[in-house]
N, C-alpha and C positions, 0 to 999 in steps of 0.2 A: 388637467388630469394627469397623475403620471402614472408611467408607463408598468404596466401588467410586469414584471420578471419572471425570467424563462422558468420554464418546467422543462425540467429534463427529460421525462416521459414522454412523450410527445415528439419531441425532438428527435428522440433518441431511435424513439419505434417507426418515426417516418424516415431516417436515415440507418434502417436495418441495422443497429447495434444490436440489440437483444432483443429476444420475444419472452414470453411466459406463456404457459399452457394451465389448464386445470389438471390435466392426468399427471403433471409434475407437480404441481402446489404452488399454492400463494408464495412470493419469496425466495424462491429457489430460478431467477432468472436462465437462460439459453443464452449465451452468448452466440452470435451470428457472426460470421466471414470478417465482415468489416467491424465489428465489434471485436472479436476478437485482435485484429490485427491491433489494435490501441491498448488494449490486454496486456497483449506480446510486446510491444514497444515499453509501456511501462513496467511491466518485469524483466528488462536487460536493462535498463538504465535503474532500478533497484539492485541490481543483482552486482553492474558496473560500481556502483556507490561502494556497495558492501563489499568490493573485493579491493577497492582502492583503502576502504579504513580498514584492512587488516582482517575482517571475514571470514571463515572458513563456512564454505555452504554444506548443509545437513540435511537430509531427509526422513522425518518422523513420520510415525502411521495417523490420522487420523480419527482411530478410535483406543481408548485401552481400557484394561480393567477398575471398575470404579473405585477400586483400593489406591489407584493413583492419586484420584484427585482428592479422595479421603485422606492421604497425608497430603498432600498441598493443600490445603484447606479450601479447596474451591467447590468441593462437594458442600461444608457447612454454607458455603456464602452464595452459592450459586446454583445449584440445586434446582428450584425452581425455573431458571432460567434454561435448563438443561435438557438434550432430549431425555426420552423415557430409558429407564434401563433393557440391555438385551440380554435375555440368558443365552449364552453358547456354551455347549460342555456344559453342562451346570458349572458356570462361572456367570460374572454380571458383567457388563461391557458397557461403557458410553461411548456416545461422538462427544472429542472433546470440545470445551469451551475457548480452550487456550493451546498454546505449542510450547510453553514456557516451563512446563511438569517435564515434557521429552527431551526438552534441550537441557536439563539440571540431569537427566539419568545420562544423557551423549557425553557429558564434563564427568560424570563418576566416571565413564567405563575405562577409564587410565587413572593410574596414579600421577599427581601433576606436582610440576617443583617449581619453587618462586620465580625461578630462572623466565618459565616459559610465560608466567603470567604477564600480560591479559588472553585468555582465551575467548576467543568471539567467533559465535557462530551465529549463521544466519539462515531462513529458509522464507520461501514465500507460501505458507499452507494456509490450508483450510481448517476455520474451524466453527463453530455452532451453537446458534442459539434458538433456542424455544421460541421466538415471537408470537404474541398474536395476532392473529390474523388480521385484527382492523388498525395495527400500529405498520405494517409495513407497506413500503412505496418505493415503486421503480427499482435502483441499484442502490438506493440514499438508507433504506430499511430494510435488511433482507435477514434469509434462517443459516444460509451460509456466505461466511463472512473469507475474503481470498486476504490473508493480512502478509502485509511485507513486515516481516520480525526479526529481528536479532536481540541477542543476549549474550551480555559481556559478564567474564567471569573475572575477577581483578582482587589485588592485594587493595587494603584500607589506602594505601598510600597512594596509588594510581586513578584514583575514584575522580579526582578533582581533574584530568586530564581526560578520563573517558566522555565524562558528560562535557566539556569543553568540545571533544571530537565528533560527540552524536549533533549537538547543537551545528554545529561547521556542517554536516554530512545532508540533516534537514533543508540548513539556510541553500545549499549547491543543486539540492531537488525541487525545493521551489522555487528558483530563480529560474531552471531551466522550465518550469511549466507553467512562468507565469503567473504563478499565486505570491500575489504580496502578502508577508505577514501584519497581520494586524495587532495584533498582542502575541504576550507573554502570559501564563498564568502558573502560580506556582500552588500547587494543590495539595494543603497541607491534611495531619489527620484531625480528627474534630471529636467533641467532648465525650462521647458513648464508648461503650467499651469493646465494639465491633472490629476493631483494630488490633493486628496478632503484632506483638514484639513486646520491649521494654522501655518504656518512657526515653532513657537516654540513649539508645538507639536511634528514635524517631529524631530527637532532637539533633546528633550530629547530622543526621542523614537530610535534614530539613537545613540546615545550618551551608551542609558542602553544596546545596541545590541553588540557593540563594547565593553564594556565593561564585558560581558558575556562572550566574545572572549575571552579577555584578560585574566583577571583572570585564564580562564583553559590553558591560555598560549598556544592559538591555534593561527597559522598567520594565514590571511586572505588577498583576495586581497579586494578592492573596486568597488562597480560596479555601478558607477550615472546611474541616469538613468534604472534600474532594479528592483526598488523595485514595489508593485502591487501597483493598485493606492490608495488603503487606508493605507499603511502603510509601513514599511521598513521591512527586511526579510532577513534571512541568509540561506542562502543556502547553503547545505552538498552536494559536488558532488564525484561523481564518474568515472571510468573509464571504457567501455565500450569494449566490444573485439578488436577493431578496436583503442582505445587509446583515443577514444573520450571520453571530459568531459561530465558527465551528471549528471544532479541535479534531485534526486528520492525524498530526503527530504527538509524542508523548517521548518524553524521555523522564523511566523509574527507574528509582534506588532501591532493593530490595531485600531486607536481611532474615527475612522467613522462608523461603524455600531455600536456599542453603543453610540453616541451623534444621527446619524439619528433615532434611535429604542428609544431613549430617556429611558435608560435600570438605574437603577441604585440599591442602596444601602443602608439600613441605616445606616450611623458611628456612633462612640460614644458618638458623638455630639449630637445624633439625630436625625439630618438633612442629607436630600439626598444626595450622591456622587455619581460622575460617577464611573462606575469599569473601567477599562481595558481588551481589550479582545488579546487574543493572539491564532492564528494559529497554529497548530502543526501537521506534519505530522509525525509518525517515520520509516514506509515501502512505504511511497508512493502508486503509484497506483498497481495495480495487476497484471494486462497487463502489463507493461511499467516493474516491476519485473520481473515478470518472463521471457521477453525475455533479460533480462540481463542475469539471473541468465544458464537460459539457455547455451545463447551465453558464457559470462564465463565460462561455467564448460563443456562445450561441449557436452550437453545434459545430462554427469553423472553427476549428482545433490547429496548433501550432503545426506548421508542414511537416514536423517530424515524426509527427502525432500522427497525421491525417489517414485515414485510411487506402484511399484513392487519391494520389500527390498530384495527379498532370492527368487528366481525355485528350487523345490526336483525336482532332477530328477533323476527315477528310470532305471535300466540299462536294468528291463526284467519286463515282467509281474508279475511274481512273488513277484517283490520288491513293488507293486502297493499298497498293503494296509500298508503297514509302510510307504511309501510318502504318504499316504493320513492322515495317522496317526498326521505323524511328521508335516503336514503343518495346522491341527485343532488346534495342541499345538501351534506351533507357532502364530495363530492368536489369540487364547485364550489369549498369551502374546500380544496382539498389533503388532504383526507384520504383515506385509501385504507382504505375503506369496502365491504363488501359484505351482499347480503340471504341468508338461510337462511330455506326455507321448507319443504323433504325432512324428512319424520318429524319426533317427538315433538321437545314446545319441554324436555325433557329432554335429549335424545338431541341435536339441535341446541346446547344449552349447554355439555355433553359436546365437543363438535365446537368450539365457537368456541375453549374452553379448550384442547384439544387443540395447537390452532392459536396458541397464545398469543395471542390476542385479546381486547380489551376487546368487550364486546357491551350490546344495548341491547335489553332486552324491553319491544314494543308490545303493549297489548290494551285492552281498550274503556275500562278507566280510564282510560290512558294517552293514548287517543285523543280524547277527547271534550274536557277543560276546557281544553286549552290550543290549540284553533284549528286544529288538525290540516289539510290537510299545512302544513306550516310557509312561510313565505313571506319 
């Protein structure tokens, strides 16, 4: 018989990552202590990523008026997907769906010259979706979604180097956390007329995506029909406990929200151009991470990851001030270090493994020849 594959739920709620409540709602998880701390880890190694390719980090609100997304077109396409409208001031207001409407008005609020192009900004927010209620689970399904985002703003001519450096930016995030890539997908637009731009638009824009591919000599399958409706997208997937594929990052090409924002440039010419905007994701969402990472690793998580890195655990009272010692050094170095001294140094060992924790047992051999507390 083979083996059951993990559930991240479970896992996750027996090693205090998050809880849910009903006075908060289905979907809307609590991040907890040690949940958090894996949170926090992978938001400075997204944030690290995005300042090493050139970044500039942003902060947009997470609600605007719904005339926003009515020109980005994501009011027609998404809508249903969306919370309910707010009236404030007699105005209408949503949570948005996306952060990619805030970061096209952050590139209008300057005028911009060929000179400075690529602009790239980056923000790790929050944004929202309507779910129902019997489609969501754990951190894998949720109503708010913590996405690691950027969006490049670039001349025609830089296109074929951005997506080269988002691909690079993905490959250096999953390697550090352990997710083999399994495929490639490249997500074209497909036969219906759901799709905002002009035939030869899609087709360069499908043309330099494939060609990105190529170059790094990655296969890929095809996928009509897949791409968002403003633009084509390659999708980095993965495999999931269970052997499911799933796509955590995305890297789009996008030529409808700068022709609708009427966003542009000056070239050398003098005269206006339009840029190019490109989507990039390189951790994806947060949620939707960490119950991979989770499930993957079966709650023991990479020690960089880990929430609790090392338990002293002292054998007797006596050993009590050099475990308290040894674990202020160790946080002094960043390590996130704590002491067990409740019940048997069994039952404590028990506990630190539970915890997937490395641990350290003090007792009077231990204590004596090497100088104890340490200095």
């Amino acid at each position: 018989m083979s083996a059951i594959p993990a559930d991240h739920r479970p896992l996750a709620r027996d090693l205090d990552f998050y809880t849910t409540h009903p006075l908060i709602g289905p979907g809307l998880p609590v991040w907890l202590p040690d949940g958090a701390v894996i949170r926090a880890e992978l938001e400075k190694l997204a944030a690290e990523i995005a300042e090493r390719t050139g970044c500039q980090r942003v902060y947009s609100p997470v609600l605007a008026k719904r005339a926003l997304y009515e020109r980005s077109g994501h009011w027609s396409k998404f809508a249903a997907d969306m919370f309910p409208v707010m009236v404030v001031g007699g105005e209408e207001y949503v949570l948005r769906p996306a952060n990619c409407p805030h970061h096209v008005l952050a590139y209008a609020a300057s005028q911009r010259s060929f000179r400075e192009l690529p602009v790239r900004f980056s923000e790790l927010g929050a944004m929202f979706r309507s779910e129902m209620s019997g489609v969501l689970t754990g951190l894998s399904r949720v109503r708010q979604i913590n996405l690691d985002d950027a969006h490049v703003f670039c001349r025609p001519d830089q296109v074929h180097q951005e997506v080269l450096a988002a691909l690079a930016a993905i490959t250096e995030g999953y390697a550090l956390l352990g997710l083999p890539v399994v495929g490639y997908r490249l997500s074209r637009r497909g036969a219906d007329e759901s799709y905002l731009g002009a035939d030869a638009a899609w087709r360069d824009a499908e043309r330099q995506l494939a060609g990105a591919l190529n170059q790094l000599g990655l296969t890929f399958d095809e996928a009509p029909g897949e791409a968002a409706f403003y633009g084509p997208k390659i999708d980095i997937q993965v495999a999931d406990a269970a052997n499911r594929v799933e796509t955590l990052s995305t890297v789009q090409l996008d030529f409808n929200l700068p022709e609708r924002f009427d966003l542009d440039y000056v070239g050398a010419d003098g005269g206006r151009h339009r840029p190019v905007m490109i989507h990039r994701g390189v951790l994806g969402s947060m949620e939707r991470l960490v119950s991979l990472l989770v499930e993957r690793h079966g709650g023991r998580l990479p020690i960089w990851l880990a929430p609790v890195q090392c338990v002293v655990l002292p054998v007797s009272e006596e050993q009590s001030d050099v475990a308290v010692a040894l674990v202020a050094r160790l946080r002094s170095q960043a390590v996130r270090a704590e002491v067990a001294v409740d019940g048997t140094l069994g039952a404590r060992v028990r506990g630190a493994h539970d915890r997937r924790a490395s641990f350290v047992v003090i007792g009077p051999t231990e204590r004596q020849p090497i100088g104890w507390p340490p200095r």
